[in-house]
N, C-alpha and C positions, 0 to 999 in steps of 0.2 A: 180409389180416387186420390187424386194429389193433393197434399193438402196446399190451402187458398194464401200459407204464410211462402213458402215455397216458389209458390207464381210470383207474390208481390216480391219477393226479393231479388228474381231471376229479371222482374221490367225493370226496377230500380238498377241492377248492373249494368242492364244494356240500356238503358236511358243515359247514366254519367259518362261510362265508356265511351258513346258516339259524344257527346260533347267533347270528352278528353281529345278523344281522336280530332275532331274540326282545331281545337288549339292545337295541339301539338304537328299536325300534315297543314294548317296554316304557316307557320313559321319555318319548316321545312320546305313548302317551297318560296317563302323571301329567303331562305339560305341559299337556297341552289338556283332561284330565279325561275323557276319552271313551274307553275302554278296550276296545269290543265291536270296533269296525272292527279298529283293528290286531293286537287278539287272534285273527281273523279270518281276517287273512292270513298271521299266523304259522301257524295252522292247516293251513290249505291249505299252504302253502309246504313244512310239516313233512309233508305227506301225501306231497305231489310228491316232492320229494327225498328223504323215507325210502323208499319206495316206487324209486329209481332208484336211491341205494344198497344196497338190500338186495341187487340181484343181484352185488354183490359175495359175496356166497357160492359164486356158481358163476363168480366169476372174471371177469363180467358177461361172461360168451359164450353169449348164444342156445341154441347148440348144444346147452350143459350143460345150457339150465333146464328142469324139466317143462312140459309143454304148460297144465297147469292154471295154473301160478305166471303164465308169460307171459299168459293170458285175462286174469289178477287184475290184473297190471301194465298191461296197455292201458286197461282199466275204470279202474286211481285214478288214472294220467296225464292221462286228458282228464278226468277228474272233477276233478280238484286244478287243473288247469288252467283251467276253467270258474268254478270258486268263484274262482281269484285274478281272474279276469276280472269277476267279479261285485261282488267286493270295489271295484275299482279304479271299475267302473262308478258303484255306489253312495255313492263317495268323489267324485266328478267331480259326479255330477246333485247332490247336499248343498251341495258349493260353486256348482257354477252359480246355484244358486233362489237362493243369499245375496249371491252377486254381483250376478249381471241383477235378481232381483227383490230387494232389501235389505228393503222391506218388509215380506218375509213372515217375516223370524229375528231374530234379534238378532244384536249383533255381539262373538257370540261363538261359540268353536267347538262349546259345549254345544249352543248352538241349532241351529246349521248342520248339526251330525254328531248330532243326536238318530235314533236309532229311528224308524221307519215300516214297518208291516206292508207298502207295495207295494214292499219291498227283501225280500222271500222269494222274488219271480220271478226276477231274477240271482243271487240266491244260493244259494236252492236246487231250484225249480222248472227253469229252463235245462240245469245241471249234470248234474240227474239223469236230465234226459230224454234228452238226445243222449249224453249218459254210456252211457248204457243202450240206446240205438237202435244205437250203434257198436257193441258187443258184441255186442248179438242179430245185425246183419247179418253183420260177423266169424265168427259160429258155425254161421248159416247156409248160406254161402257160404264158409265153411270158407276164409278169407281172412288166414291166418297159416301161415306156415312158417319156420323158424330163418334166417335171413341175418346176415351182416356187419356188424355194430351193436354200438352201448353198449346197446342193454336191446331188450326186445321191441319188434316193431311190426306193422304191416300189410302184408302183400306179398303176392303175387300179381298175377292179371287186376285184382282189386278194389282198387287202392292208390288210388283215390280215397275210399272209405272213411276214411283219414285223415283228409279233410276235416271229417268230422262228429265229430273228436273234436278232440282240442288245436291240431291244424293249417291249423282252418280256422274254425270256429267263432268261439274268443274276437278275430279279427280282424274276423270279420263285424259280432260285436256292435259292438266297439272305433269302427267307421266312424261309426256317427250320433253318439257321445260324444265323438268328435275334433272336428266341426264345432262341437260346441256348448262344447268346451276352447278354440276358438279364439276364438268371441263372452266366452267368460269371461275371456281372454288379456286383449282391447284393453278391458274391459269395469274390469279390475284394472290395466291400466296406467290409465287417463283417472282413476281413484280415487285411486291415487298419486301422480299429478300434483296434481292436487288436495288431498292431505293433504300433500303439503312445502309449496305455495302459503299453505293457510292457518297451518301450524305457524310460513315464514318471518312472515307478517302478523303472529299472536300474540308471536314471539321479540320484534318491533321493536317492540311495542306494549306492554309486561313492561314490570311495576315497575322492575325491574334498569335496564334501557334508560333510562328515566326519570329515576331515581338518580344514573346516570352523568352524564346531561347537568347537571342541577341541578349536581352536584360540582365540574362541569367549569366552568360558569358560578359558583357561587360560589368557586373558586380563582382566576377571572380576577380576581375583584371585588376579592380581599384585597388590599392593600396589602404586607403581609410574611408571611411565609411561618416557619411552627413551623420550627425547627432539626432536626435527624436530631442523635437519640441519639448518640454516637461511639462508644460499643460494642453488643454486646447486651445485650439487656436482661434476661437469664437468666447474665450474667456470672457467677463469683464473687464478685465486689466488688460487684458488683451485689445481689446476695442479702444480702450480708451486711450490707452498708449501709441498705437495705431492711428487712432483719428486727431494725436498731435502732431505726428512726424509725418503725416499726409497732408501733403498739399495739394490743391488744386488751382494749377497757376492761369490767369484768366487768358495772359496773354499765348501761352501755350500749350496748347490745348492737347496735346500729344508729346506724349513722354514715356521711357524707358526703364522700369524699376532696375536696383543693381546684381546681382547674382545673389545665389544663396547665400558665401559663404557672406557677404558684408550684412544683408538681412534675417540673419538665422532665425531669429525671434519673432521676427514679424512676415515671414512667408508662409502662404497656407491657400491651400485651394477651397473655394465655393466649393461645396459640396449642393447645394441650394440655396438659390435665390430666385423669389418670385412664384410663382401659382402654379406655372407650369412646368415640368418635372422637364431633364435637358431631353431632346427630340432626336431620334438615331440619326442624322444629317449633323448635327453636332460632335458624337461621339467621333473621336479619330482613330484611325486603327494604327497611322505608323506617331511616330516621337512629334507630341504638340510645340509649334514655335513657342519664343521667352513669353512671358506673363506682359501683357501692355493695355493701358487701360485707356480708352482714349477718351475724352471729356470735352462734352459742348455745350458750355453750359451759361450763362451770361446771368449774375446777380447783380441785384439793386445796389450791393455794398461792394467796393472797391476792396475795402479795407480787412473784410472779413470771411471767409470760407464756410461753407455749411458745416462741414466738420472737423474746423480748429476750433480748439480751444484756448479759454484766454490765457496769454504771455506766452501763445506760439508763431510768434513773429518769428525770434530766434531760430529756434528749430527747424520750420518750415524753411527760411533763406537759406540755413544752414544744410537741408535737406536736398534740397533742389540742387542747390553744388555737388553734394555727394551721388546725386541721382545721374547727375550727367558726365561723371569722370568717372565711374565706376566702372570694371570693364568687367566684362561679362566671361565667369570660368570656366562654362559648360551651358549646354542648354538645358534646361528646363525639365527633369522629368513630370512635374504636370502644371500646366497652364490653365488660363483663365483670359479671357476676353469680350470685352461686354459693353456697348454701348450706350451713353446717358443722353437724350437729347431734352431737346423744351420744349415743352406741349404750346403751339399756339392758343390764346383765348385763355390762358390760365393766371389767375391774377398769382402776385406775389404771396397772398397770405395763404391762396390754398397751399403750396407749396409744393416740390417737386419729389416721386416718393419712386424709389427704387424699383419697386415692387411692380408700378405702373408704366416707367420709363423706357427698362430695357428693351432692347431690341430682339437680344438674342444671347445665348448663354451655355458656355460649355463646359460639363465639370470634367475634369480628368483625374486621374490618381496621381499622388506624390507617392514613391517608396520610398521609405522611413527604416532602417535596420530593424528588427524583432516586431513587426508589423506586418501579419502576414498579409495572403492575398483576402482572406474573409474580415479583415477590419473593418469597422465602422468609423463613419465621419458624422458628428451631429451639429446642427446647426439650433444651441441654445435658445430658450425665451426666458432671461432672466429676471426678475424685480428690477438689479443694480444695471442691469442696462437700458430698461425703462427711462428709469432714471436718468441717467447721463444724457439718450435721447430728448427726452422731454425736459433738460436744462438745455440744449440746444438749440431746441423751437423755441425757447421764449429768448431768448439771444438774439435769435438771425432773425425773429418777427418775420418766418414766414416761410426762409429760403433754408429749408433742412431735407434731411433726408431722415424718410419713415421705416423704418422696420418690423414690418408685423407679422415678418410670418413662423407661423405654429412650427415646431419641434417631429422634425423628419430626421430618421434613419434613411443612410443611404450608404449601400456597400459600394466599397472599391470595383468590387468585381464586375457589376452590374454598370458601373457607369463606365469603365474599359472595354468593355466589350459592346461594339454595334451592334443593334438589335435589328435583326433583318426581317421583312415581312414574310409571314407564314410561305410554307412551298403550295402552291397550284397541285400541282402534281400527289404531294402527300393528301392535300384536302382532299381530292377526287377519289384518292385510294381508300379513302376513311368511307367516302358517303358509298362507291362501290360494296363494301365489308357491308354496311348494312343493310346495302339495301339486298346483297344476295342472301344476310342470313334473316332478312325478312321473307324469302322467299320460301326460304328453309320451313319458316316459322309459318307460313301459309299454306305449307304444303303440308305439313304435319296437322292441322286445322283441317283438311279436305279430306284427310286419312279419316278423320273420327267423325265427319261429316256421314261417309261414305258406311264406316263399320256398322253402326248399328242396323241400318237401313237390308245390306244384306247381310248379316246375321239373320234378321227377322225374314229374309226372302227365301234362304237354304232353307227355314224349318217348316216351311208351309203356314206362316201365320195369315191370319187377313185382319192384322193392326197392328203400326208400329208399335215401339215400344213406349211408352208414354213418359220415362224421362229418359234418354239415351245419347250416348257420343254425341250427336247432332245439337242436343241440347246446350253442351257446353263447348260447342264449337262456334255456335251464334254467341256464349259470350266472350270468347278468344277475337274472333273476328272485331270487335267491338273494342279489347283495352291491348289487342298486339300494337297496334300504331305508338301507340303511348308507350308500353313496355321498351319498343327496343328504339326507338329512334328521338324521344323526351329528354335522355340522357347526354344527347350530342354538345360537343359544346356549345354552336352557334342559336340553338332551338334551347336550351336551359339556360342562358343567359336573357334570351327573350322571354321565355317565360315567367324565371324571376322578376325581370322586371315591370313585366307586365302584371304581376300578384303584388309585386312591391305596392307600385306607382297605384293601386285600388285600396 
């Protein structure tokens, strides 16, 4: 006899497993949008396994159960067993047509995993027939009696009877869908090979690639070379020094800052500003026009700027001159452009805050001699700038500008280069991959379904074997789902956050 620790731990696997599975074939199909297949086989799956748990009632010993309960459990075992068979079938011939023949779908899993009335023969036509022929002969041949087992079965003279239900059956089918999983196999490798081939061609042929070289060649050409800042340029002294010699003239609202070399000290790209990180529509790929900031801004104070400081009357007039005779020695290797408007309905004392203003915002990279291309740009939160700002606001009573945002790393590299949205095409060949090496992985599951049932048929027994292949083929069937397709990106980002968010 088996022992009773054995059983309880065999329903508890296949109990979490079918939950695992409903999470994990839920979120796979919001990835893929197809939501009948994997509803499907949660289905089935939920038949199966409810159906082999319940005899936890009688402690799952044969002996205990009624003769009627056991007829009902052999009938939804190869019934449940048949439908995940059908499932798995009609998930394999979907991908094959869209692999071997690409012609006929698109390349997408909508297409591929669409609905066809000839997927009612493996799903429910097969299932119900041999479902149903197993029993009738079972009842006629009176080919059950209680033995040594987790749940009912077939025993006697007749234990080949098994075969035409879960034992034999979805293995039979499983053989011509294997050959054709295997043409889909070298079918999806020779397309892969192919889609890095042309994505390397594309990579090296990108604007980017291009860019770089031009760069590369016009830094040989130069003769000298811009000096590096000696601090950051988000310094404190930096800011403060900066928010003297800047002015913001009310009457003209658009203005031209002057070339590097006249502002050496005070040029420097946003690497960030504001909440949201810059958006690929912003990132440029060829040379960003000069740095211009344009300002519309309308304060209660004539006399005063949100960030002058006092006895920068001089400097500011003096600035503004320099700002509009300056001529311009070259363009810009990295810019910046960002719009400040005025919130209607906002009184003067809340005040006007950066953060909240912008419209829109591009960071670009500056090259700097001895600054490779993996430098960092940080945009500080210091005390002493605290400070400076918060003598500001009590100045303008109201009309300042807030800066509060937290201490971001941001590589050059990453803000140069446009980030383009995922390929179509690579995603389909991903969810392809798995879903053929789930078939794989199902097929392998119907092999040890199958073994023990005839091992026991060759020797002449008349009773299975009472723990066998089959046994740990219901709990494979149960945590494969979770196993290979959990890990996907789109379905483990869900999931997380769906464990998070509890």
């Amino acid at each position: 006899m088996l022992l009773f620790a054995l059983k309880a731990v065999w329903f508890a696997l296949c109990a979490l497993g079918t939950v695992a599975t409903w999470f994990v074939l839920w979120f796979l199909g919001k990835a893929t949008n197809t939501y009948w297949l994997p509803i499907l086989y949660c289905v089935g799956l939920t038949i199966l396994e409810g159906m082999f748990c319940l005899g936890m009632i009688y402690h799952m010993d044969p002996y205990q159960m009624p003769r009627s309960f056991c007829l009902a459990q052999i009938f939804t075992i190869s019934f449940s067993a048949l439908l995940l068979t059908g499932v798995c079938l009609t998930v394999i011939l979907a991908v094959s047509t869209a692999v071997i023949w690409p012609y006929s779908t698109d390349a997408s899993p909508q297409s591929a995993l669409r609905w066809k009335w000839g997927y009612l023969v493996p799903l429910l036509v097969i299932p119900v027939t041999f479902a149903s022929a197993q029993l009738a002969l079972v009842i006629k041949y009176d080919a059950y009696s209680p033995s040594d087992n987790i749940h009912c079965d077939v025993t006697g003279p007749y234990l080949w009877l098994a075969l035409l239900g879960y034992a034999g059956m979805p293995a039979l089918e499983s053989l011509p869908c294997f050959a054709i999983n295997i043409v889909a196999v070298f079918r999806v490798h020779s397309m892969y090979k192919s889609h890095q081939r042309t994505g390397a061609e594309s990579k090296s042929s990108s604007p980017e690639s291009c860019k770089k070289d031009a760069d590369q060649t016009q830094t040989h050409s130069q003769g000298t070379a811009e000096p590096r800042p000696p601090s950051s340029p988000y310094s404190s002294s930096t800011i403060s020094r900066s928010s003297r010699d800047l002015d913001l003239d009310l009457e003209a609202p658009t203005w031209t800052p002057p070339s590097p070399a006249v502002m050496s000290t005070h040029s420097s790209s946003f690497a960030k500003i504001g909440r949201a990180p810059p958006t690929p529509q912003f990132r440029p790929v060829v040379s960003p026009p000069p740095l211009s900031l344009r300002y519309s801004y309308s304060s209660q104070s004539q006399s005063r700027s949100p960030v002058r400081g006092p006895g920068s009357s001089h400097a500011s007039s003096s600035s503004r001159e320099r700002y509009s005779s300056a001529p311009r020695a070259r363009p810009w290797s990295g810019a910046e452009s960002f719009e400040l408007h005025r919130k209607d309905g906002i009184d003067g004392s809340d005040g006007i805050s950066v953060v909240d203003a912008y419209e829109s915002t591009a960071a670009l990279t500056r090259h700097w001699p001895g600054v490779g291309a993996g430098a960092f740009a940080f945009v500080p939160r210091t005390e002493a700038v605290q400070e400076d700002w918060n003598m500001e606001k009590e100045e303008i009573a109201g009309d300042y500008i807030d800066i509060t945002q937290e201490p971001i790393a941001v590589s050059w590299d990453e803000l140069s280069q446009p980030q383009t949205p995922p390929d179509a095409q690579a995603s389909f060949m991903s969810l392809i991959w798995r879903l053929v090496l789930f078939f794989l992985f199902f097929f392998l599951v119907q092999i040890l379904v199958t073994l023990s049932t005839i091992i026991d048929v060759s020797r002449g027994s008349h009773a299975l074997t009472p723990f066998g292949t089959q046994h740990v083929a219901l709990l494979l069937a149960a945590w494969g789902p979770s196993v290979i397709f959990a890990h996907a990106p789109g379905i483990r980002v869900r999931l997380i956050g769906l464990f998070w968010r509890s």
